[in-house]
SEFIZA-3560 file (N, C-alpha, C; in Angstrom, 3 decimals):
REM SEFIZA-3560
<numar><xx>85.269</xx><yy>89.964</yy><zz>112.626</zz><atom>N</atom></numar>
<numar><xx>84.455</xx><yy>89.516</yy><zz>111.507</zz><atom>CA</atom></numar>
<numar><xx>84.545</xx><yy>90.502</yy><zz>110.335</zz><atom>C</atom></numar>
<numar><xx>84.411</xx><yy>91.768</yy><zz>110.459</zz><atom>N</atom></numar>
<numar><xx>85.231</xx><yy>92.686</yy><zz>109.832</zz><atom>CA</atom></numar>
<numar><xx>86.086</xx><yy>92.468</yy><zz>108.793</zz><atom>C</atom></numar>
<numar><xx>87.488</xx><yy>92.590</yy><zz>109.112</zz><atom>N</atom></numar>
<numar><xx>88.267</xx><yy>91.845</yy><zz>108.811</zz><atom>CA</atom></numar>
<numar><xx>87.751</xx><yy>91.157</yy><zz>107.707</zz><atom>C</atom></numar>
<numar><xx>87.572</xx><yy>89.824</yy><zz>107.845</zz><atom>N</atom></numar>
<numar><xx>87.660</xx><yy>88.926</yy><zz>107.315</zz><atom>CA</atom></numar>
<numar><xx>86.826</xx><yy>89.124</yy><zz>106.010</zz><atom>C</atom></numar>
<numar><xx>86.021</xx><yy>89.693</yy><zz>106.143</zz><atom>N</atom></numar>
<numar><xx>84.762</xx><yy>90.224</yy><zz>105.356</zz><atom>CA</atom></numar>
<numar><xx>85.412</xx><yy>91.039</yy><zz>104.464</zz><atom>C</atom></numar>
<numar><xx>86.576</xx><yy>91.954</yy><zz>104.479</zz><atom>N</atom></numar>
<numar><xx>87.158</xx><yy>92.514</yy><zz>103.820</zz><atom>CA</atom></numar>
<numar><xx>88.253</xx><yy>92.017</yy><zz>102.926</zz><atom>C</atom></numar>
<numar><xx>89.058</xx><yy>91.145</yy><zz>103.866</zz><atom>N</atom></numar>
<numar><xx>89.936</xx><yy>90.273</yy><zz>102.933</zz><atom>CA</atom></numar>
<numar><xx>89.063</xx><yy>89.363</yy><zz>102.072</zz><atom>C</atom></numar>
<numar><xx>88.390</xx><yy>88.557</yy><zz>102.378</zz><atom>N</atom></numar>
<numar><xx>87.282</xx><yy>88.295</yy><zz>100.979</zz><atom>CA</atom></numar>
<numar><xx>86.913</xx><yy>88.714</yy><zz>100.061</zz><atom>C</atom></numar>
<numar><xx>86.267</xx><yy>90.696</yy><zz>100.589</zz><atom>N</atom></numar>
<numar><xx>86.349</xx><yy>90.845</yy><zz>99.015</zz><atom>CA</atom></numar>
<numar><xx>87.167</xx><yy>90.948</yy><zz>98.614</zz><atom>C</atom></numar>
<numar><xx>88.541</xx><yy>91.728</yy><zz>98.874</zz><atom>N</atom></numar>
<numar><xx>89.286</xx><yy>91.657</yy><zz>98.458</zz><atom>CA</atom></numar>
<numar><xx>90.353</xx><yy>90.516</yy><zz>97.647</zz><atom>C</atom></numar>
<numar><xx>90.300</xx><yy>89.260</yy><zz>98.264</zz><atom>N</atom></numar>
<numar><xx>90.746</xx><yy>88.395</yy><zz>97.517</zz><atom>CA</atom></numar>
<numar><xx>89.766</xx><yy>88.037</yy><zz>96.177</zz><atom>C</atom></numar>
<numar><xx>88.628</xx><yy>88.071</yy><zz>96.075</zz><atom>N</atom></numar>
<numar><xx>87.675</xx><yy>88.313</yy><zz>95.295</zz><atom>CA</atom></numar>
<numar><xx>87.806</xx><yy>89.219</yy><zz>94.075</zz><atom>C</atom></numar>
<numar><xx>87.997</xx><yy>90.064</yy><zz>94.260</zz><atom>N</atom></numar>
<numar><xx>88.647</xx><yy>91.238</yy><zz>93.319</zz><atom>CA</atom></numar>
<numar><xx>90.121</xx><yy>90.846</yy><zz>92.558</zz><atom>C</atom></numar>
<numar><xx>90.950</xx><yy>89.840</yy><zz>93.565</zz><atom>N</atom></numar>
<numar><xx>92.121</xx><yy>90.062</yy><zz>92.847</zz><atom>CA</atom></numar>
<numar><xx>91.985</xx><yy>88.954</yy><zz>92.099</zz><atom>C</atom></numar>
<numar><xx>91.171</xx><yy>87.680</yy><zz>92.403</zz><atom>N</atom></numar>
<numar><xx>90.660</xx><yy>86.751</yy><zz>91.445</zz><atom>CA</atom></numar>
<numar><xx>89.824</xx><yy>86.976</yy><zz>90.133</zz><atom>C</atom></numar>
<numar><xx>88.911</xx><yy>87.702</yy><zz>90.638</zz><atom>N</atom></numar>
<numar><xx>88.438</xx><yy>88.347</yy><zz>89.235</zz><atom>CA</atom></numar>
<numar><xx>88.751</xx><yy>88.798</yy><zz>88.158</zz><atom>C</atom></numar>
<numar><xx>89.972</xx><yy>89.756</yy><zz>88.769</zz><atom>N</atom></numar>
<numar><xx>90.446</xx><yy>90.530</yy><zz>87.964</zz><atom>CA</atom></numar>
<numar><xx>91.737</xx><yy>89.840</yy><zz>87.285</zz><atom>C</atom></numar>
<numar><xx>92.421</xx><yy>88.737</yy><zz>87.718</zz><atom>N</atom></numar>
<numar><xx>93.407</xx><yy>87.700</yy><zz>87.379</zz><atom>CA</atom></numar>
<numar><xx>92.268</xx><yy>87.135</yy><zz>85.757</zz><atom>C</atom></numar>
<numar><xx>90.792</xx><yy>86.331</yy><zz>85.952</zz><atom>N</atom></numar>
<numar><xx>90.126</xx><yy>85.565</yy><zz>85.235</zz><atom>CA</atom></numar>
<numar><xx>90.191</xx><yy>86.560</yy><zz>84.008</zz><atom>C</atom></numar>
<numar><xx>89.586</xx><yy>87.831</yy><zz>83.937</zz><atom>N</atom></numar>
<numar><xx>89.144</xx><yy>89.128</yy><zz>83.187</zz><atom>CA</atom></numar>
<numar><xx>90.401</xx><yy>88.973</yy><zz>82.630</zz><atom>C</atom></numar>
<numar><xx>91.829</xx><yy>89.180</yy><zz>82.794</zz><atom>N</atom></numar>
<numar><xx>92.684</xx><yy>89.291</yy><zz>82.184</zz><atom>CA</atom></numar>
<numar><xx>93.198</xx><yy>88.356</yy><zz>80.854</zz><atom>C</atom></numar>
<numar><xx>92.742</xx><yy>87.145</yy><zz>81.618</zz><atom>N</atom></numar>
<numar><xx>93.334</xx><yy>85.990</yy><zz>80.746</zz><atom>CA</atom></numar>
<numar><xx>92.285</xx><yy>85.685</yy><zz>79.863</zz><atom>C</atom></numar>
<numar><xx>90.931</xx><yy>86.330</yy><zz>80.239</zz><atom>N</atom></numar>
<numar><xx>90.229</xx><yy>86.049</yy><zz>78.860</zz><atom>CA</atom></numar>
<numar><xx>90.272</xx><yy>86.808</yy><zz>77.785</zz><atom>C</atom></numar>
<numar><xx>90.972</xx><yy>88.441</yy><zz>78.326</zz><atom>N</atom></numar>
<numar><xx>90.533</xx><yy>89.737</yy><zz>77.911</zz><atom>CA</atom></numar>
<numar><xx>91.653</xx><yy>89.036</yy><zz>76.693</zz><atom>C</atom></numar>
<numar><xx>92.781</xx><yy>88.564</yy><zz>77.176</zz><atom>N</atom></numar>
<numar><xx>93.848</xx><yy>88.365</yy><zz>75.885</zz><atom>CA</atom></numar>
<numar><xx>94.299</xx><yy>86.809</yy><zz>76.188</zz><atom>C</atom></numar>
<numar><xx>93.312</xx><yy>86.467</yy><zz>75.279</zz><atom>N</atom></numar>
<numar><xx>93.484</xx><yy>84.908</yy><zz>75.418</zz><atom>CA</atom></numar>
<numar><xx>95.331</xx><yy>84.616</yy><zz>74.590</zz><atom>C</atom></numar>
<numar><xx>95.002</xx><yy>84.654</yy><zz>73.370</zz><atom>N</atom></numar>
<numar><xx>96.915</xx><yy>84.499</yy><zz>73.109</zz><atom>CA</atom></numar>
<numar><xx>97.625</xx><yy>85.053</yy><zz>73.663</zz><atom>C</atom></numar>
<numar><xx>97.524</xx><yy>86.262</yy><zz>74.567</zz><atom>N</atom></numar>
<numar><xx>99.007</xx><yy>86.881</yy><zz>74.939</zz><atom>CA</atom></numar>
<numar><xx>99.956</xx><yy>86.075</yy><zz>75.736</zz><atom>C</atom></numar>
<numar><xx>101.230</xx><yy>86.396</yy><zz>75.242</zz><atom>N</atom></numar>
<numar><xx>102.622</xx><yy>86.155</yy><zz>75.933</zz><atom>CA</atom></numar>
<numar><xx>103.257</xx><yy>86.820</yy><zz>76.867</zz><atom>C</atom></numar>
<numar><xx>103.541</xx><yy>86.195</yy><zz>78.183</zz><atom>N</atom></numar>
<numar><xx>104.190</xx><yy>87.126</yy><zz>79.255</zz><atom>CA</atom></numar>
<numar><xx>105.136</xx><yy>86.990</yy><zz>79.416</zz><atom>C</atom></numar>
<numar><xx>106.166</xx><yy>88.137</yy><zz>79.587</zz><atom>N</atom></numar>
<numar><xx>107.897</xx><yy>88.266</yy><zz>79.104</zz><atom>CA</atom></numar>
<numar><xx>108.042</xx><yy>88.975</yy><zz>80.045</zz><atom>C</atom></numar>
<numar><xx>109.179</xx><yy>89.044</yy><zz>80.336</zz><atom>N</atom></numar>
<numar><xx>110.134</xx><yy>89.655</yy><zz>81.571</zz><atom>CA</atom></numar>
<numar><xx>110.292</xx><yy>90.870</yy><zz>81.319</zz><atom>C</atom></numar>
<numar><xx>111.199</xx><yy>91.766</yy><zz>82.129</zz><atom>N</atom></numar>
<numar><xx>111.587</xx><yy>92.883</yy><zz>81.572</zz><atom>CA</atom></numar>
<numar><xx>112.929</xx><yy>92.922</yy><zz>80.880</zz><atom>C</atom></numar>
<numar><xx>113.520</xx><yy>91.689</yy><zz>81.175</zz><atom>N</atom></numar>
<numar><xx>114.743</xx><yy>91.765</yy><zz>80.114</zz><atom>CA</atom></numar>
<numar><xx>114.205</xx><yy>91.887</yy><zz>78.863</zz><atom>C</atom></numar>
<numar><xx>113.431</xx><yy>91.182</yy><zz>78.406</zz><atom>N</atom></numar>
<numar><xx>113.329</xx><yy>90.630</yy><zz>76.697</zz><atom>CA</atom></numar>
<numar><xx>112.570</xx><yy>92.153</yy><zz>76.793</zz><atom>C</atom></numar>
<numar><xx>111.860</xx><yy>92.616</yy><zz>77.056</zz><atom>N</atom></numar>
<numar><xx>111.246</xx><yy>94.077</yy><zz>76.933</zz><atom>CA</atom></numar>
<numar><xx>112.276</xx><yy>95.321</yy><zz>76.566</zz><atom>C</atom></numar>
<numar><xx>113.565</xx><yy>95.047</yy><zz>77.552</zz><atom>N</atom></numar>
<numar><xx>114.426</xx><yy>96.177</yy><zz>77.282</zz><atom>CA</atom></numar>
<numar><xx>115.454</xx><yy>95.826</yy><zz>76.114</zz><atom>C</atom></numar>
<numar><xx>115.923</xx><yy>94.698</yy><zz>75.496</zz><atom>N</atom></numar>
<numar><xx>116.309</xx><yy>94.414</yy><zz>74.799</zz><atom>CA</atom></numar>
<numar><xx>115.840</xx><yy>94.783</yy><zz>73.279</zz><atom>C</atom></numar>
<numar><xx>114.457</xx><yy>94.559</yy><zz>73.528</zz><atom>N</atom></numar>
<numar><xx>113.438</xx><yy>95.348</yy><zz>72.439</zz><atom>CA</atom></numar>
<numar><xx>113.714</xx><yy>96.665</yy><zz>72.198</zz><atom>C</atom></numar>
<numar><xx>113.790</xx><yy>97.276</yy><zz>73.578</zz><atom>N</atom></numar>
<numar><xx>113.852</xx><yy>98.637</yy><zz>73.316</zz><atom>CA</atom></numar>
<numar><xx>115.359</xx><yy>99.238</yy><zz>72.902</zz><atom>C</atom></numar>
<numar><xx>116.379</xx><yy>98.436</yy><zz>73.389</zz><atom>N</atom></numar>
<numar><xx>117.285</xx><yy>99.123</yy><zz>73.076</zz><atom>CA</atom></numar>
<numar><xx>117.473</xx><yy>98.831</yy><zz>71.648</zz><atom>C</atom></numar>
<numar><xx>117.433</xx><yy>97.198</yy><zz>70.944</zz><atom>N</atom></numar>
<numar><xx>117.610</xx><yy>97.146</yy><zz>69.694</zz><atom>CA</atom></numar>
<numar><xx>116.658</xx><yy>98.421</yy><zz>68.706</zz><atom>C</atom></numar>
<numar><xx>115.400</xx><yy>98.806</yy><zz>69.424</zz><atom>N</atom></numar>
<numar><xx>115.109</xx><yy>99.551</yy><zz>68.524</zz><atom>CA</atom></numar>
<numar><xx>115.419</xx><yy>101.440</yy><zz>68.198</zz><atom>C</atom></numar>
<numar><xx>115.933</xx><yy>101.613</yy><zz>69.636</zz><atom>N</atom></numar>
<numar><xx>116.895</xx><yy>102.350</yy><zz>69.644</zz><atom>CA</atom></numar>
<numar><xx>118.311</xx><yy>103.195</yy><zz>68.935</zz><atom>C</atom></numar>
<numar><xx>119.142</xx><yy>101.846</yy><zz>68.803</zz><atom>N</atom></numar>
<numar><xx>119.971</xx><yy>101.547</yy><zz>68.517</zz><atom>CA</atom></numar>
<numar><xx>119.890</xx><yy>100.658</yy><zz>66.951</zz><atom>C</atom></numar>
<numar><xx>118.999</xx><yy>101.055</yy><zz>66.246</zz><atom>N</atom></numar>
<numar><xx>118.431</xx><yy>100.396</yy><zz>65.124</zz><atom>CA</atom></numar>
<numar><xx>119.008</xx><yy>98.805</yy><zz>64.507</zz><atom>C</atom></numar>
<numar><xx>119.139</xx><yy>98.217</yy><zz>65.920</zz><atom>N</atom></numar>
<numar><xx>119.777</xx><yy>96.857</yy><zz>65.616</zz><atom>CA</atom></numar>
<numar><xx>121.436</xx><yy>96.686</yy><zz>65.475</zz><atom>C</atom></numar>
<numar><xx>122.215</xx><yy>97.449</yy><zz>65.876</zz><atom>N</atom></numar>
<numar><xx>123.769</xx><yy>97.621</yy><zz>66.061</zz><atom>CA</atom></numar>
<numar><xx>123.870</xx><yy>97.629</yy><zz>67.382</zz><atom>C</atom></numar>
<numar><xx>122.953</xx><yy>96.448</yy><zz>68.454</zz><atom>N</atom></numar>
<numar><xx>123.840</xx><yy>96.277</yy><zz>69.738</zz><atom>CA</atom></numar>
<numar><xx>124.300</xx><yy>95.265</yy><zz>69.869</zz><atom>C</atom></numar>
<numar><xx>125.571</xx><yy>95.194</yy><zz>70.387</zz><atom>N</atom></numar>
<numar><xx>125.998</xx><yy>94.272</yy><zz>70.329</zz><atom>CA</atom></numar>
<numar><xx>126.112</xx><yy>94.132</yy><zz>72.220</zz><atom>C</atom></numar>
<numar><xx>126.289</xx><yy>93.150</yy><zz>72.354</zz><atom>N</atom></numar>
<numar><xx>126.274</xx><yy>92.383</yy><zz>73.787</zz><atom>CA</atom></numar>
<numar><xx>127.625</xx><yy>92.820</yy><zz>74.418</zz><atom>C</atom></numar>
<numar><xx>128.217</xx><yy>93.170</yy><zz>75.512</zz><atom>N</atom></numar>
<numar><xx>129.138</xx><yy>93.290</yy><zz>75.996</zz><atom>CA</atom></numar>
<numar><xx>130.528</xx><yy>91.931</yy><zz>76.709</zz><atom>C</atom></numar>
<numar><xx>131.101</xx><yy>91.415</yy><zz>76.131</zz><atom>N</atom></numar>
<numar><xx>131.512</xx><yy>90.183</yy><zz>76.110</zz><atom>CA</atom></numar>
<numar><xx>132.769</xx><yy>90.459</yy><zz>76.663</zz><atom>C</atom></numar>
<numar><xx>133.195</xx><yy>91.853</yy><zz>77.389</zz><atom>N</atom></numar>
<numar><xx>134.707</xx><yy>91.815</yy><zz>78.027</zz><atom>CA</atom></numar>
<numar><xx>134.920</xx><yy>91.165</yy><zz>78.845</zz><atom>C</atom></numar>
<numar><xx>135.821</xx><yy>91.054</yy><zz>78.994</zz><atom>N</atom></numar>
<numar><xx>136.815</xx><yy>90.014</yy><zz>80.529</zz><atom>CA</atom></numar>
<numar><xx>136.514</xx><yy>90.776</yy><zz>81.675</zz><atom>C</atom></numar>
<numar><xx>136.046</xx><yy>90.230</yy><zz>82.868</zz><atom>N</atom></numar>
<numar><xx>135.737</xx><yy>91.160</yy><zz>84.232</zz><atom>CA</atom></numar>
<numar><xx>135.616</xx><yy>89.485</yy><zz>85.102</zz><atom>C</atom></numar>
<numar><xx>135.526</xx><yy>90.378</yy><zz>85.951</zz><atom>N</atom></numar>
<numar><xx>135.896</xx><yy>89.274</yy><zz>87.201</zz><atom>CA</atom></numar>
<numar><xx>134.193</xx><yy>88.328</yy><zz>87.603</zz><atom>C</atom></numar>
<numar><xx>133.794</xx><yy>88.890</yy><zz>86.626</zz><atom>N</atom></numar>
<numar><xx>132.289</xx><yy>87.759</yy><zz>86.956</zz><atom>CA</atom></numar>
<numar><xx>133.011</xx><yy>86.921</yy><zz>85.416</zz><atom>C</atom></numar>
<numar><xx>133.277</xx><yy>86.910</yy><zz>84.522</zz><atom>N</atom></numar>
<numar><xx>133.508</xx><yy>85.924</yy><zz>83.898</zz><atom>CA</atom></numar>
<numar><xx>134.259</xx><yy>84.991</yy><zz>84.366</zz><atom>C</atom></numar>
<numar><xx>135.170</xx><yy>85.255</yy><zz>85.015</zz><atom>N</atom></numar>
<numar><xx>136.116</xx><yy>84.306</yy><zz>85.847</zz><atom>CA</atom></numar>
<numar><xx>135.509</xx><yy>83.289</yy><zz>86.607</zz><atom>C</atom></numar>
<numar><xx>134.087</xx><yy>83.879</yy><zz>87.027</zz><atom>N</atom></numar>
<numar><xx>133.482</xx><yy>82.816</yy><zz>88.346</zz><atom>CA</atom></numar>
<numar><xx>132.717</xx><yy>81.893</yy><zz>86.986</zz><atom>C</atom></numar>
<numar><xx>133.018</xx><yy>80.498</yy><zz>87.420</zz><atom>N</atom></numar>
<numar><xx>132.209</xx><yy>79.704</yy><zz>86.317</zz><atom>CA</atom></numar>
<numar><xx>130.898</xx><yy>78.755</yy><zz>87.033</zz><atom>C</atom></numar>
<numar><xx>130.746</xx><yy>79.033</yy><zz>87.527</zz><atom>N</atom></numar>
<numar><xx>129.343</xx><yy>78.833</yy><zz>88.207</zz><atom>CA</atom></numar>
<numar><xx>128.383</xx><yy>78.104</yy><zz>87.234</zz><atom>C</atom></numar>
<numar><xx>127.749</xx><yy>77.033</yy><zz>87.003</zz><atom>N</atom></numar>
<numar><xx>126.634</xx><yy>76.757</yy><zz>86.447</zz><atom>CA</atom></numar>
<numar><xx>125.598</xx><yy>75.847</yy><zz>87.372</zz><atom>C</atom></numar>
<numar><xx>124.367</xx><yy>76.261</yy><zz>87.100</zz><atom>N</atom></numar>
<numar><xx>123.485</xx><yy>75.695</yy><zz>88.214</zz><atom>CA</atom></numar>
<numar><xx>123.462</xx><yy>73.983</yy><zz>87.674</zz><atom>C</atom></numar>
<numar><xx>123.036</xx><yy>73.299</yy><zz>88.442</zz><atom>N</atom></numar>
<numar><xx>123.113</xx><yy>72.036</yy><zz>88.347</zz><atom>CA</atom></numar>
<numar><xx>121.781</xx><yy>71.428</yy><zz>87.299</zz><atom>C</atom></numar>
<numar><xx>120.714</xx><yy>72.158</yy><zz>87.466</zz><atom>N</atom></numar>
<numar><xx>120.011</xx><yy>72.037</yy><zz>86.153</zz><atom>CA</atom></numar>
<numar><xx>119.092</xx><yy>73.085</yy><zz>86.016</zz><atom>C</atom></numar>
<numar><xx>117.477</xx><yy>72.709</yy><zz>85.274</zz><atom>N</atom></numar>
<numar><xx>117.398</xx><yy>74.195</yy><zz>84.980</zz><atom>CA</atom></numar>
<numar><xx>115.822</xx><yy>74.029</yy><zz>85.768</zz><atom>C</atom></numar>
<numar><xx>115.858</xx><yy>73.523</yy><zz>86.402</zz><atom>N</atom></numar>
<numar><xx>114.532</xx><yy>73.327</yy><zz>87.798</zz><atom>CA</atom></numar>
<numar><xx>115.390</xx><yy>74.585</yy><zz>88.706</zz><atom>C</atom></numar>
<numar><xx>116.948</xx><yy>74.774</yy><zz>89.204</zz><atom>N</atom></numar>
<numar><xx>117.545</xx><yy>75.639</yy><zz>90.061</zz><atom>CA</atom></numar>
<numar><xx>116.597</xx><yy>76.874</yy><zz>90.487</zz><atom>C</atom></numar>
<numar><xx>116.876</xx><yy>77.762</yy><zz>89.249</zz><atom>N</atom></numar>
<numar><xx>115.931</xx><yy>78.423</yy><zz>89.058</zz><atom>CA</atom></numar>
<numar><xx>114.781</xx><yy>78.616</yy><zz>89.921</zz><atom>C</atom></numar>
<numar><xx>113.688</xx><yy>77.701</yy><zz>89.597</zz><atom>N</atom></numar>
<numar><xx>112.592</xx><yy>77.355</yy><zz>90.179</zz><atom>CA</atom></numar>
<numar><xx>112.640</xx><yy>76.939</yy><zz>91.540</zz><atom>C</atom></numar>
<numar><xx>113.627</xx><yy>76.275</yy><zz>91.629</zz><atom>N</atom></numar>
<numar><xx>113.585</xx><yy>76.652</yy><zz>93.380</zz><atom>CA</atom></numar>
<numar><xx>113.839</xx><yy>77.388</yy><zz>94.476</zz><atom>C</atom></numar>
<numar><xx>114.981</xx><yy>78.327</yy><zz>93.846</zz><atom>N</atom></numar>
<numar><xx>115.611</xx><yy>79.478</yy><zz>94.525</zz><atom>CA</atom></numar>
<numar><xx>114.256</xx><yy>80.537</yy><zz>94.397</zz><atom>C</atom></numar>
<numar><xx>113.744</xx><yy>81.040</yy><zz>93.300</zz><atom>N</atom></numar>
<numar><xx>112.259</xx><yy>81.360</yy><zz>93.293</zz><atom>CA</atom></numar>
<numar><xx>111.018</xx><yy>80.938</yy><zz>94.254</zz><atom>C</atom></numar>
<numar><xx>110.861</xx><yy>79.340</yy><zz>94.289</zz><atom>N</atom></numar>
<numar><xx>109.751</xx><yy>79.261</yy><zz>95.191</zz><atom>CA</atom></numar>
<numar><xx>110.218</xx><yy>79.154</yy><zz>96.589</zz><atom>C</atom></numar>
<numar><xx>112.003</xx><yy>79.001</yy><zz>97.136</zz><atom>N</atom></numar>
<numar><xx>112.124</xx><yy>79.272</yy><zz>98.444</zz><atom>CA</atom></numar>
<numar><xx>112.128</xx><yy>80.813</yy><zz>98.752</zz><atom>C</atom></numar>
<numar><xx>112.576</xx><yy>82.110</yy><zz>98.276</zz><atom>N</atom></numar>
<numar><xx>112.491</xx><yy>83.393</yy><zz>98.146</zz><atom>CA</atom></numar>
<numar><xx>110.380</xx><yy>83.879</yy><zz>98.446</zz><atom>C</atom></numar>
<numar><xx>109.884</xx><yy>83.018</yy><zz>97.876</zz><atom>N</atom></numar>
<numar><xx>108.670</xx><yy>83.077</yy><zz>98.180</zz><atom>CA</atom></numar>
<numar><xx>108.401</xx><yy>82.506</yy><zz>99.278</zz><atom>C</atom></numar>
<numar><xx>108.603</xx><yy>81.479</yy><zz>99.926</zz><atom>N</atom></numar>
<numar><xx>108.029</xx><yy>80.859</yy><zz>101.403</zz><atom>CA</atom></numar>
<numar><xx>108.885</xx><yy>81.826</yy><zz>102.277</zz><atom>C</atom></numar>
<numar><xx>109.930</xx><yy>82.349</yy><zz>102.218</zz><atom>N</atom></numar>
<numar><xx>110.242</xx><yy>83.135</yy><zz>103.420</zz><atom>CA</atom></numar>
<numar><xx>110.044</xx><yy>84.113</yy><zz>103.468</zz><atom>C</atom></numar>
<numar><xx>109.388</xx><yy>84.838</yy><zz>102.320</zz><atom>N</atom></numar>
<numar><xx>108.843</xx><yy>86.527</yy><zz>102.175</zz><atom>CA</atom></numar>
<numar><xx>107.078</xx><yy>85.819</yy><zz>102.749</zz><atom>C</atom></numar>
<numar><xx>106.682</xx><yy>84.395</yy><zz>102.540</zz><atom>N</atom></numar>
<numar><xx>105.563</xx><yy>84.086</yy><zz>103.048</zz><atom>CA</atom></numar>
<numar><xx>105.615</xx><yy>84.025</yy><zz>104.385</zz><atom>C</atom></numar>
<numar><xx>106.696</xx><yy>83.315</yy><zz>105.295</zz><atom>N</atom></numar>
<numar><xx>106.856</xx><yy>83.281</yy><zz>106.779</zz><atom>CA</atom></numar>
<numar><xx>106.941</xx><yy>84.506</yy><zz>107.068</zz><atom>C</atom></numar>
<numar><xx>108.219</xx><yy>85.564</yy><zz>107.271</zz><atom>N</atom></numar>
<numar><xx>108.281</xx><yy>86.385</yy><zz>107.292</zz><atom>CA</atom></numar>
<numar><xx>107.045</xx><yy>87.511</yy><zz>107.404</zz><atom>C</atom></numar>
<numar><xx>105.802</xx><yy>87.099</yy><zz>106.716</zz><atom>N</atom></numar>
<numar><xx>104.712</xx><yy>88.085</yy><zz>106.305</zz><atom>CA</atom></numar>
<numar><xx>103.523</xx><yy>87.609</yy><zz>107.500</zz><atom>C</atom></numar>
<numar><xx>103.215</xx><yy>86.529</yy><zz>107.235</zz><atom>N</atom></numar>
<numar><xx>102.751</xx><yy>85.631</yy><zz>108.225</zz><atom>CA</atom></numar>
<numar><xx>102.800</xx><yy>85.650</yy><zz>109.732</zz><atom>C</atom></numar>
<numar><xx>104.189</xx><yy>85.731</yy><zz>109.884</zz><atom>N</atom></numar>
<numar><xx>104.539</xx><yy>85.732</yy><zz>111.090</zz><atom>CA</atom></numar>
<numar><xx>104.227</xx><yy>87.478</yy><zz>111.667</zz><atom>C</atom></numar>
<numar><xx>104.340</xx><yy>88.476</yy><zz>111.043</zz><atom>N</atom></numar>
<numar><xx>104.312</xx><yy>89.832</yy><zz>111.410</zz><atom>CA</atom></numar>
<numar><xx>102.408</xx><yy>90.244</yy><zz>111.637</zz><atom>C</atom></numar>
<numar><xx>102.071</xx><yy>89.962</yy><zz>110.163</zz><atom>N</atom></numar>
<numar><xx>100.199</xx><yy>89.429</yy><zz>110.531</zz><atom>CA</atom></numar>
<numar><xx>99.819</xx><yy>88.475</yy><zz>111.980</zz><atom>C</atom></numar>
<numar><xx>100.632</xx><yy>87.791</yy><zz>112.299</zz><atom>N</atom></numar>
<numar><xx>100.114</xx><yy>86.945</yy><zz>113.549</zz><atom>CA</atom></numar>
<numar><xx>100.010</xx><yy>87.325</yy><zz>114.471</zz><atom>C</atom></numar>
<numar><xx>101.695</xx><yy>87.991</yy><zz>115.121</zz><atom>N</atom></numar>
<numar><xx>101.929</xx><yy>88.976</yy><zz>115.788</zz><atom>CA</atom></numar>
<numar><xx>101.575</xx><yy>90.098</yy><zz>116.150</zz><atom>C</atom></numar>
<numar><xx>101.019</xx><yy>90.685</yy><zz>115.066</zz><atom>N</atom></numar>
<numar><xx>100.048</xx><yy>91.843</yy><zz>115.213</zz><atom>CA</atom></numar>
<numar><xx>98.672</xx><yy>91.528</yy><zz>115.663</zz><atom>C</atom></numar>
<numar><xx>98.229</xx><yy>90.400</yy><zz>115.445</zz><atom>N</atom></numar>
<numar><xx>96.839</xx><yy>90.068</yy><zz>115.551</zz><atom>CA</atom></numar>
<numar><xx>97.118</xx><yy>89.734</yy><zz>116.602</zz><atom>C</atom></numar>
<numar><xx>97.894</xx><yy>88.757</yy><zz>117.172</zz><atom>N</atom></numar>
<numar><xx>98.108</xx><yy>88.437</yy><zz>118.730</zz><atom>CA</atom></numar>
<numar><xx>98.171</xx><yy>89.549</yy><zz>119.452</zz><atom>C</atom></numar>
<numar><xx>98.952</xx><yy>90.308</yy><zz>119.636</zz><atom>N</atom></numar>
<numar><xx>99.117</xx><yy>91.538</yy><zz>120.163</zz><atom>CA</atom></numar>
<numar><xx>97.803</xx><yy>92.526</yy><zz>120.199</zz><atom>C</atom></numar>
<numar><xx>97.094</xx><yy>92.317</yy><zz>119.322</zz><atom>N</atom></numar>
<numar><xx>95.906</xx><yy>92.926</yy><zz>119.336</zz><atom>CA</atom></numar>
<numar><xx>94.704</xx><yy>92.521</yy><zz>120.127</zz><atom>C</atom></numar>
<numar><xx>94.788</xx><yy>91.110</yy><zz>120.556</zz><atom>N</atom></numar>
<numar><xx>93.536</xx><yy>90.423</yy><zz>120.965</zz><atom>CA</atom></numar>
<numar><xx>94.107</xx><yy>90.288</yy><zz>122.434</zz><atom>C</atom></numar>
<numar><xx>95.590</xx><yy>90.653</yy><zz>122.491</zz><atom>N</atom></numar>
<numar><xx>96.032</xx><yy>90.423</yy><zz>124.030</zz><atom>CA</atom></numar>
<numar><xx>95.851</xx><yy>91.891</yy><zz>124.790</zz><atom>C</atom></numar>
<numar><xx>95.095</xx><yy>93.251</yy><zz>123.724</zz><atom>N</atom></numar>
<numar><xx>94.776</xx><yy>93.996</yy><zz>124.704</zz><atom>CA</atom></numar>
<numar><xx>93.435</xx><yy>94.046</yy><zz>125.216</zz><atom>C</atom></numar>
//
């Protein structure tokens, strides 16, 4: 009972603190760390970067995903098996625990 009492608050806290955020900055925009470092290097580099466009053996592979949902699914399957994966080790442990 423990336990459980703890993951509550705790999920509690991380909800809270999710709500607090999005009110704290109602317009803000959330960006990756590409577009972040791109920032930084253009400002760096006072706007003279240019992109690297040589011939290498990843240009050769012409790969294009079939649309632009791809993405989004390779993402939310990467998430269900870091979810099984997590799940399954929490279970196990808890089983193992109640079987002494």
């Amino acid at each position: 009972m423990k336990g459980e009492a703890i993951f509550a608050v705790i999920a509690i806290l991380f909800v809270a603190s999710f709500f607090y955020g999005m009110a704290a900055n109602p317009d803000s925009e959330f960006g990756g760390a590409d577009g972040q470092a791109e920032d930084v290097i253009a400002e760096i580099t006072d706007g003279e970067y240019e992109e690297w466009t040589g011939d290498s053996w990843v240009n050769s592979v012409k790969f294009e995903p079939p649309g632009g949902e791809t993405e989004s699914l390779l993402f939310a399957l990467q998430a269900a098996i870091g979810a099984i994966v997590l799940g399954y080790f929490f279970g196990y442990y808890k089983g193992k625990q109640q079987s002494e």
